[in-house]
C-alpha positions in Angstrom: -94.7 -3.8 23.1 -91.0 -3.5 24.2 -90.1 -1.6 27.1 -86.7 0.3 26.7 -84.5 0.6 30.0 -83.7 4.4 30.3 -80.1 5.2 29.4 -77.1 4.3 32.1 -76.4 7.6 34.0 -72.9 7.2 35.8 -74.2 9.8 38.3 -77.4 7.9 39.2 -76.4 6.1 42.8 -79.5 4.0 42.6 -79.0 -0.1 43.0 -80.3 -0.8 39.2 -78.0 1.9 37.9 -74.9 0.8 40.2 -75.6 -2.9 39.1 -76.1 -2.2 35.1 -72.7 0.3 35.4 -71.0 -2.6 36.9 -72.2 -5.4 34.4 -70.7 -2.9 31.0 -67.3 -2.7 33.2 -67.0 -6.5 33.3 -68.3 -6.7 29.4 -66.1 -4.1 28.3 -63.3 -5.6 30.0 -63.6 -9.1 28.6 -64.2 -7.6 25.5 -61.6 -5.5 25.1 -59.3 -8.3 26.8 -60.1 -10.6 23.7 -59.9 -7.8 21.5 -56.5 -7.0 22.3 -55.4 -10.8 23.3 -52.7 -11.4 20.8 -50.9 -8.1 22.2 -51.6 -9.2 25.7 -49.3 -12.0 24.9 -47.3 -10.5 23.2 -46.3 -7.9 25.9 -46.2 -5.3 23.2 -48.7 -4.1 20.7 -47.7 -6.3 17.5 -46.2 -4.4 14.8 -45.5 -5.0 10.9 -42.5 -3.8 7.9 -44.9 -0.2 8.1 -45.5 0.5 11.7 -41.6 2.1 12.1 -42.9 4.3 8.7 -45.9 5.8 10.6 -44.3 6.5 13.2 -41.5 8.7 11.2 -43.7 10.8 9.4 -44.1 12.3 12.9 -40.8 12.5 13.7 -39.7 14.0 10.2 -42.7 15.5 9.7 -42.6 14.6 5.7 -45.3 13.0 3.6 -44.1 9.7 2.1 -45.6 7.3 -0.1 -47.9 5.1 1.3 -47.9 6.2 4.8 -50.0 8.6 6.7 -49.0 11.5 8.8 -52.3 10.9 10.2 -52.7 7.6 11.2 -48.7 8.2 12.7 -50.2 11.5 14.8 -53.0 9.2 15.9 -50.4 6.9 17.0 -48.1 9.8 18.7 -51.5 11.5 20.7 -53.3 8.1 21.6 -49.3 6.6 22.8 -49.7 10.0 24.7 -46.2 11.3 23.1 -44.3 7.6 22.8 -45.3 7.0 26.0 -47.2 3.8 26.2 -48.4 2.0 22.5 -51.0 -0.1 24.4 -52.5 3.5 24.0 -53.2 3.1 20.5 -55.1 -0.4 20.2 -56.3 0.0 23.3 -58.0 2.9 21.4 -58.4 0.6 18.6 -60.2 -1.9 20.7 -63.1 0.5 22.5 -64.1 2.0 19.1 -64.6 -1.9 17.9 -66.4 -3.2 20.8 -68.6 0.1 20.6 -69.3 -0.5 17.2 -70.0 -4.2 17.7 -72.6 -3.1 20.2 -73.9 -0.2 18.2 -74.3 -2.8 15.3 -76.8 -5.0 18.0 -78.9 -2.5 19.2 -79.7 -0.6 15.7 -80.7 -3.7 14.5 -83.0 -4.5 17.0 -81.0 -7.4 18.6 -79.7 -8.2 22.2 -77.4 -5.6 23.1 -76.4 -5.5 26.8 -73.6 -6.4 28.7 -73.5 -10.0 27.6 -74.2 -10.0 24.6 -71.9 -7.6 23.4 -69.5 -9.2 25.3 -70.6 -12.7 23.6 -70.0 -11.4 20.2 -66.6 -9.4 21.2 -65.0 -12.7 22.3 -66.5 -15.0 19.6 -65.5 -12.6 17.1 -62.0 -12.7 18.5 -61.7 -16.8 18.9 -63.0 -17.3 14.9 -62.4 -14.3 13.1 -58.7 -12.4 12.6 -60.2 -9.4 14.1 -57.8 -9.6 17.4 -55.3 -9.6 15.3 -55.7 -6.4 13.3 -57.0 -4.2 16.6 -53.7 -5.7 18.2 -51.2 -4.1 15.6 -49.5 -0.5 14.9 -51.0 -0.1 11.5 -54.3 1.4 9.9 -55.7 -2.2 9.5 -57.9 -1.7 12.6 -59.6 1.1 11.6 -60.9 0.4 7.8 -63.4 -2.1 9.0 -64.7 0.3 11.4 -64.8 3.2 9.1 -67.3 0.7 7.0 -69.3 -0.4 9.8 -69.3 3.8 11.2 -70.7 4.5 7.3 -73.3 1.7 7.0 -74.4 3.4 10.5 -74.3 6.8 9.3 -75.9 5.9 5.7 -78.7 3.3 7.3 -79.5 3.5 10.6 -79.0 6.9 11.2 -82.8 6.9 12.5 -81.2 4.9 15.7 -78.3 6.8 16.5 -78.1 9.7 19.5 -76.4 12.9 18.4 -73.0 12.5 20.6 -73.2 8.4 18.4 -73.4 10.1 15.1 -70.4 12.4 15.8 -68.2 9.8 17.6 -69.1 7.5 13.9 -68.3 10.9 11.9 -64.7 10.6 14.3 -64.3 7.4 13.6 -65.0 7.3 10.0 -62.6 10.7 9.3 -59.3 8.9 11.3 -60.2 5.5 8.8 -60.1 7.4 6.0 -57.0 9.9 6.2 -54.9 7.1 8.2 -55.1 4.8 4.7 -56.2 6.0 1.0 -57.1 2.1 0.6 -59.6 3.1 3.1 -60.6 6.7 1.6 -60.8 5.4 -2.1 -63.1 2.3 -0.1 -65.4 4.7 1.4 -66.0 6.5 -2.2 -67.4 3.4 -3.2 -69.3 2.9 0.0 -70.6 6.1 -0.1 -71.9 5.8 -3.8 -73.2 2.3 -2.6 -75.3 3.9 -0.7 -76.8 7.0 -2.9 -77.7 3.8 -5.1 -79.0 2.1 -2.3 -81.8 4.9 -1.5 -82.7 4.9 -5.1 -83.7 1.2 -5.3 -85.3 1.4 -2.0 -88.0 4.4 -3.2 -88.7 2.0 -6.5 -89.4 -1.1 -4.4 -91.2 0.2 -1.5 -89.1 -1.1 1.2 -89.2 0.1 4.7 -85.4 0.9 4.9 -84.7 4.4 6.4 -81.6 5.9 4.3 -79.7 8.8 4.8 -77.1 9.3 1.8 -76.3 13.0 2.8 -74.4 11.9 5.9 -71.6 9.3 4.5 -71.2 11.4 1.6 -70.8 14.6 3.6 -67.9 12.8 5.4 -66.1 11.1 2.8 -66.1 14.6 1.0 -65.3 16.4 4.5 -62.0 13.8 4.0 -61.2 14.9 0.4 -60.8 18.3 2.0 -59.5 17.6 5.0 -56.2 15.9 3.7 -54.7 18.2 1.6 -55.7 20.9 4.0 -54.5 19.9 7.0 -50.9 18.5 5.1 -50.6 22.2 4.2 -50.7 23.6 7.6 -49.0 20.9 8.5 -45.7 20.2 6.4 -46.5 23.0 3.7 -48.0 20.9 0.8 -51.6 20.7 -0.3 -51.6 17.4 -1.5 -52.8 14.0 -1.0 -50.5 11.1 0.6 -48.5 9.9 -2.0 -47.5 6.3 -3.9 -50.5 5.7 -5.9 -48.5 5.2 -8.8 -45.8 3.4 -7.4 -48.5 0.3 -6.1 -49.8 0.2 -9.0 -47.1 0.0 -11.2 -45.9 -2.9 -8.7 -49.3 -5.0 -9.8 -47.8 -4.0 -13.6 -44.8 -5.9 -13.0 -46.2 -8.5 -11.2 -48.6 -9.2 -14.5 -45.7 -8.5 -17.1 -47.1 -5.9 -18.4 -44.8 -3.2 -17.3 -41.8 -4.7 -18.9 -43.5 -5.9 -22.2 -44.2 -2.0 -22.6 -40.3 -1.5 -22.1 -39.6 -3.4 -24.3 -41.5 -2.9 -26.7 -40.9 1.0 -26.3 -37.9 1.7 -25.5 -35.9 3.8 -25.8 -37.9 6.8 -24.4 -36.3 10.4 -23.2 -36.6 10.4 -19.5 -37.5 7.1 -18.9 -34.6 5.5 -16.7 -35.7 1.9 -16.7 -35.2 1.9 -20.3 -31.6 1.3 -19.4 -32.2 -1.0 -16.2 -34.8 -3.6 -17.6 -32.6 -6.2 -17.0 -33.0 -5.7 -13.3 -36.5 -5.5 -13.0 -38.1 -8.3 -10.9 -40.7 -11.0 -11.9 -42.7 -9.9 -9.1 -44.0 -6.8 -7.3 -43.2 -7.3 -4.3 -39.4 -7.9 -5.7 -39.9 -4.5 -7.5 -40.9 -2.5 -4.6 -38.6 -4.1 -1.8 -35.9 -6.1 -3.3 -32.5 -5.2 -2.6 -31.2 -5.1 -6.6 -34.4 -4.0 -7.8 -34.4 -1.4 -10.3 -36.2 0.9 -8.4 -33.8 1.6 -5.2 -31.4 2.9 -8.9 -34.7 5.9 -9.7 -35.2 7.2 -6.3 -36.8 4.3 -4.7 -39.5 5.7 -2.1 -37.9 9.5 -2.0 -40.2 10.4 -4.9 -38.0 10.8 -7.8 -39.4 8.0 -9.4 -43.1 9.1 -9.0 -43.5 11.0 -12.1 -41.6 8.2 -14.2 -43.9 5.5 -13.2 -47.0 7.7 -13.6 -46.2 8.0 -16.7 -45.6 4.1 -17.4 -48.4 3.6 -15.5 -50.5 5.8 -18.4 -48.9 4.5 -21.3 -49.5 0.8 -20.2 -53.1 1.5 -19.4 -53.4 3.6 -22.8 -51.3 1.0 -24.9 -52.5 -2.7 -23.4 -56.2 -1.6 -21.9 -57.6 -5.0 -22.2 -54.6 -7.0 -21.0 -54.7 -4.7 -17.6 -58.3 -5.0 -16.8 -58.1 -8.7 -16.7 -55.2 -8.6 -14.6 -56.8 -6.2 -12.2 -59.9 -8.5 -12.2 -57.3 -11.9 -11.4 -55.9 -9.9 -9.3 -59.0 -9.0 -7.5 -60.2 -12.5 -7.7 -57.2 -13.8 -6.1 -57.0 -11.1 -3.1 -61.3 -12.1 -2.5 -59.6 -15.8 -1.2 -56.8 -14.7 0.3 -57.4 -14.5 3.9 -54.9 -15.2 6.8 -54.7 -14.0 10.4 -50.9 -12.7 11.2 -49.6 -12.3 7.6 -46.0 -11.6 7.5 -46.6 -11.0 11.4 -43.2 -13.6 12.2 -40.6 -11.9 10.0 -38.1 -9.6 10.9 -39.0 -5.8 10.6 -35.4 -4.0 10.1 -36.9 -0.7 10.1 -39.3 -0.9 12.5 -37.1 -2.4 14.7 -34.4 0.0 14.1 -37.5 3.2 15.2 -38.6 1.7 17.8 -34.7 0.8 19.2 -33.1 3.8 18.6 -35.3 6.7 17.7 -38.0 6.1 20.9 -37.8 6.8 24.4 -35.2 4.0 26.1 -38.5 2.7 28.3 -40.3 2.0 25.0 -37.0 0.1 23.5 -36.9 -1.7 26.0 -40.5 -3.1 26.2 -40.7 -3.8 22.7 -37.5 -6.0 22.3 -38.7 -8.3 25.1 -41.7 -8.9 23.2 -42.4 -12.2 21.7 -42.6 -11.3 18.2 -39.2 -9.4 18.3 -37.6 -13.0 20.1 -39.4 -14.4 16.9 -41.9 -16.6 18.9 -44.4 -15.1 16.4 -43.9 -18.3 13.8 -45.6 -20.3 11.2 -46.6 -22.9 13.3 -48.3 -20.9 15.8 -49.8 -19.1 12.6 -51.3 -22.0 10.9 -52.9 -23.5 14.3 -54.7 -19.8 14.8 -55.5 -20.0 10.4 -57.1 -24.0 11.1 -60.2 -21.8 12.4 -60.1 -18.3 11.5 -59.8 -19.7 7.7 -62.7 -21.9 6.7 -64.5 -19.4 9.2 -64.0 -16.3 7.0 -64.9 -18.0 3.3 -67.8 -19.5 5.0 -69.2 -16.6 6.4 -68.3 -14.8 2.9 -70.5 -17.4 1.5 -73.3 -17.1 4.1 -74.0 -13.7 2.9 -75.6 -15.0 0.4 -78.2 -16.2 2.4 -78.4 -14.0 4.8 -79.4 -11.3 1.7 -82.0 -14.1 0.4 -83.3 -15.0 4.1 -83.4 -11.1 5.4 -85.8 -10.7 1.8 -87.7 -13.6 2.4 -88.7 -12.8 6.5 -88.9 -8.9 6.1 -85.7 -7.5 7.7 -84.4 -5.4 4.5 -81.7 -3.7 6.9 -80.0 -7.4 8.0 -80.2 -8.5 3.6 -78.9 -4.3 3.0 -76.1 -5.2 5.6 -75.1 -8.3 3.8 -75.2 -6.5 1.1 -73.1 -3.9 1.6 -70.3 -5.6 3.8 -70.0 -7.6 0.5 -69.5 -5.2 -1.7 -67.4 -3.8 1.1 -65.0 -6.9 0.7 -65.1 -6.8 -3.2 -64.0 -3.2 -3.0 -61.6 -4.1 -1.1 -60.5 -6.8 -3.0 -60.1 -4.5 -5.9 -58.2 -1.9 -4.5 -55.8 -3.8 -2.5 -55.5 -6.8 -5.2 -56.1 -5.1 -8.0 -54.7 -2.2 -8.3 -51.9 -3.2 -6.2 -51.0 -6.7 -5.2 -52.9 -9.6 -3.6 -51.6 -10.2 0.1 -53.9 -12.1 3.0 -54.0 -9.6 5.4 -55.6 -6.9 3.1 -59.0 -8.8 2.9 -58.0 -10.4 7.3 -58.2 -6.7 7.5 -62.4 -6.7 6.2 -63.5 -9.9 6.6 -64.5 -10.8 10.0 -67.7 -8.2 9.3 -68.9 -11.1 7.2 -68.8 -13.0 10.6 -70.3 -10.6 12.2 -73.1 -9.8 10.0 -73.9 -13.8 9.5 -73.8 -14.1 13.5 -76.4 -11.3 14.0 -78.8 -13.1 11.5 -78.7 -16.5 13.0 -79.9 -14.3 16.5 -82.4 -12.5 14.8 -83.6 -16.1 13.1 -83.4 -17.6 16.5 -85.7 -14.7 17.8 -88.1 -15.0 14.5 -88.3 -19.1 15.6 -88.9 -18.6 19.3 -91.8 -16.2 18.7 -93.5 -18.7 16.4 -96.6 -20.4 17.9 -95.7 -24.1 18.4 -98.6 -26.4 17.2 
């Protein structure tokens, strides 16, 4: 029989209270200190070619493609108005480590002060996860949106009232800061109605509530549109789908085979600009002679001309997309490196952060190290030497931790494997597939295959050590 301690009260004054009070200080600490230890060295919260975007949707107040007037309000109210953006991961930190620890205890694992701690830091030394909680960008939050909905869906049984609402928080900023994330937790959340359908036909003991992380990811559906009417006059969704995925059409050839193949078509201005259209997608979207700076680049002219493309390629070459989407996908499930594009130059961001922010911040983030470009490859490729063959192994280590969770009786560690895979394979999809692959879309997922794999191997220690030596 196991003997719970009764919950930490911080107006208790009693020596066990004042001692276990002072033991979570020192754990959160060093967890959050090797949470956020890239941006401790930096002197800056690290930023990315996006960051300067989020942040002028609150200035402008205007929806663009691809970035969220969400996840830039986050930014504005957790900076507390421009004042300090250690705010924001700092932010981004405590909802990871509470999560990490909410992960331990619902599964019946050590859970205290140290061991949260333990799993904070290792997570941090041989995963990329520091480096997503460090940055300005929605990167941080997907993975805990996930980890907040297998909660929600699986071990809701586990969680206290004021837990479940601060998941539902969690999983609501995840989802409206990125539609990578939203479209993510669709799947999740159908994952999951699925789930509790197998469970009832195999007899399992695995406690599922469905209604909860479908409630949310519907409450988002809502939410968006709604709150970007009352707040800039539109009911809509953030906008660029079309534009990503017409990017992965060019990168495959498939958008300009349909050009040419097509053209001339009323309304359709790259009829007359194929010439100029890039190999790649990347060139497309960003290159400075692409074709599409000449249709209205990011503005949103072009949306409703490469919507349509987007249409008549899918209608016209079906097959030929579908495999390229599955590549694609294939590619993005390998591609994983910490700090991805981390040591380049961010013109705009720079240029928000020099001359549209208070002076104090301006100052504090051109004496960074990443903006005296101490961010480099080399420094990069030492940190990728572990956090690499880490991530693909523990990918693979699913695998048996689904087989191994079956085989000893714990159905929720072989569900969690489960899930966080088809978490990553989502993932994969919609960030390779329908747009294009890039490392730090699956850095962004993949240390909760780490994670995952490190709570089995405690749990299998704990199986061993309770077995009768003979």
């Amino acid at each position: 029989m196991t003997t719970r301690m009764a919950p930490f009260s911080p107006f208790s004054t009693s020596p066990a209270t004042l001692s276990t009070g002072f033991a979570w200080m020192i754990s959160l600490a060093v967890s959050v200190a090797a949470l956020l230890s890239p941006a401790l060295w930096n002197g800056f919260a690290l930023v990315f070619f996006d960051t300067g975007g989020y942040v002028r949707r609150v200035l402008t107040m205007e929806l663009t493609p691809g970035r969220s007037l969400f996840y830039g309000l986050f930014l504005w109210a957790s900076s507390f108005g421009w004042w300090s953006f250690y705010g924001p991961v700092l932010g981004q930190a405590l909802c990871s480590a509470w999560l990490i620890h909410l992960m331990l205890r619902c599964h019946d694992l050590p859970s205290g002060p140290r061991a949260t701690a333990f799993f904070c830091v290792g997570l941090s030394l041989l995963t990329g996860i520091s480096w997503c909680v460090s940055q300005l960008m929605p990167d941080g939050l997907v993975p805990l949106a996930v980890l907040a909905l297998w909660l929600l869906g699986f071990r809701w049984h586990r969680l206290g009232q004021l837990e479940r609402v601060g998941l539902v928080a969690i999983t609501l900023l995840g989802l409206m800061s990125h539609m990578s994330g939203m479209a993510l937790a669709i799947g999740l959340a159908l994952v999951t109605l699925v789930a509790r359908l197998l469970v009832q036909r195999q007899n399992w003991y695995l406690p599922i509530n469905w209604l909860s992380p479908v409630a949310v990811v519907a409450a988002s559906l809502v939410l968006m549109p709604l709150l970007h009417l009352v707040l800039v006059g539109k009911a809509t969704y953030t906008p660029g789908g079309p534009v990503y995925i017409f990017g992965r059409l060019v990168q495959a050839g498939i958008a300009q085979r349909w050009l040419a193949e097509h053209c001339p078509v009323p309304g359709i201005k790259l009829c007359d600009l194929q010439n100029r259209i890039p190999n790649t997608g990347d060139a497309f979207l960003w290159g400075k002679n692409s074709a599409f700076r000449n249709i209205g680049e990011w503005s949103g002219a072009a949306d409703a001309e490469l919507g349509y493309l987007v249409k008549a390629s899918i209608e016209t070459y079906p097959g030929a997309v579908a495999w390229s989407a599955l590549q694609a996908t294939a590619e993005q499930m390998v591609l994983i490196k910490s700090g991805d594009q981390l040591g380049e130059i961010h013109n705009d961001t720079r240029n928000v952060f020099t001359n549209l922010l208070p002076p104090h911040i301006a100052k504090a983030f051109n004496a960074a190290h990443q903006q005296q470009g101490e961010i480099t490859q080399r420094l990069l490729d030492a940190v990728n030497q572990i956090h690499v063959p880490v991530a693909h192994l523990s990918v693979l280590c699913l695998f048996l931790v689904i087989a191994w969770g079956l085989r000893s009786g714990r159905h929720d560690l072989a569900a969690a494997a489960l899930f966080m895979f088809l978490a990553l394979l989502g993932n994969a999809f919609i960030c390779g597939g329908l747009s294009n692959p890039h490392d730090r879309y699956q850095s962004r997922l993949v240390w909760l295959a780490s994670l995952i794999v490190g709570m089995a191997v405690v749990c299998w220690w704990q199986l061993r050590a309770k077995k009768p030596h003979p």
